[in-house]
C-alpha positions in Angstrom: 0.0 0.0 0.0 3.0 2.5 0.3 2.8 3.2 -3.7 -1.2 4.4 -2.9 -0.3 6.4 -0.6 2.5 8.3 -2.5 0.0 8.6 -5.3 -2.5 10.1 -2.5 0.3 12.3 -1.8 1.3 13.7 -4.6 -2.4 14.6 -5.7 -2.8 16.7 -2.5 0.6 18.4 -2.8 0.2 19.2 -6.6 -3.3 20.3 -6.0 -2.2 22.6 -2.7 0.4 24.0 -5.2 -1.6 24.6 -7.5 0.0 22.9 -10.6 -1.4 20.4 -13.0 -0.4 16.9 -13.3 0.9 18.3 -16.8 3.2 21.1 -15.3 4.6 18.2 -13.1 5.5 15.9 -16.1 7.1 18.6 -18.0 9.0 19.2 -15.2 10.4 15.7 -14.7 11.1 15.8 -18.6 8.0 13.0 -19.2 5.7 13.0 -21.6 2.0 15.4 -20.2 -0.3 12.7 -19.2 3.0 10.4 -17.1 1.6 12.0 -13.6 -1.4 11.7 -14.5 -0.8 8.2 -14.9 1.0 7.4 -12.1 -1.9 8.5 -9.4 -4.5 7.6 -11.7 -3.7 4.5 -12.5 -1.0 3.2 -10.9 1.6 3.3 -13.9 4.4 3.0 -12.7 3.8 1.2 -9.8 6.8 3.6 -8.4 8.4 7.1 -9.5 12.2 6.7 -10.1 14.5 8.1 -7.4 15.5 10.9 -9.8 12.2 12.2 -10.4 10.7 12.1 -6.9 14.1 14.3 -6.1 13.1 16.6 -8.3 9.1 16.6 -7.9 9.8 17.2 -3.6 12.1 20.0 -4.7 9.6 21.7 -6.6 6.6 21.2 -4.3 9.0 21.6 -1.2 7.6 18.7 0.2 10.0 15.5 1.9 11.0 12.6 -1.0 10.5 10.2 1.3 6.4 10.9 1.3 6.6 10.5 -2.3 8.2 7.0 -2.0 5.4 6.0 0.5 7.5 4.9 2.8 7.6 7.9 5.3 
């Protein structure tokens, strides 16, 4: 369940930031609908270390919430 809730997450911190799931793609260098993906539907399962360093960055929220596993 520690993949839900980083999903879970990541929709609440994007949302409270007041960025799409879009903006947060582009920013991670993925294609627009990959974030979407990922809460949505589970695909990936998991973000890569590299992009959830650089997603907490932006949203100045801790990486390890976006692993799950905090």
């Amino acid at each position: 369940m520690a993949a839900e809730k980083a999903r879970t997450f990541l929709d609440q911190a994007i949302s409270a930031r007041g960025v799409t799931y879009s903006d947060i793609s582009r920013l991670i260098g993925k294609n627009p609908a990959y974030i979407q993906q990922f809460i949505k539907r589970g695909i990936p399962r998991r973000l890569n270390e590299q992009d959830r360093h650089v997603i907490a960055r932006y949203l100045d929220v801790s990486e390890q919430l976006l692993s799950g596993y905090a």
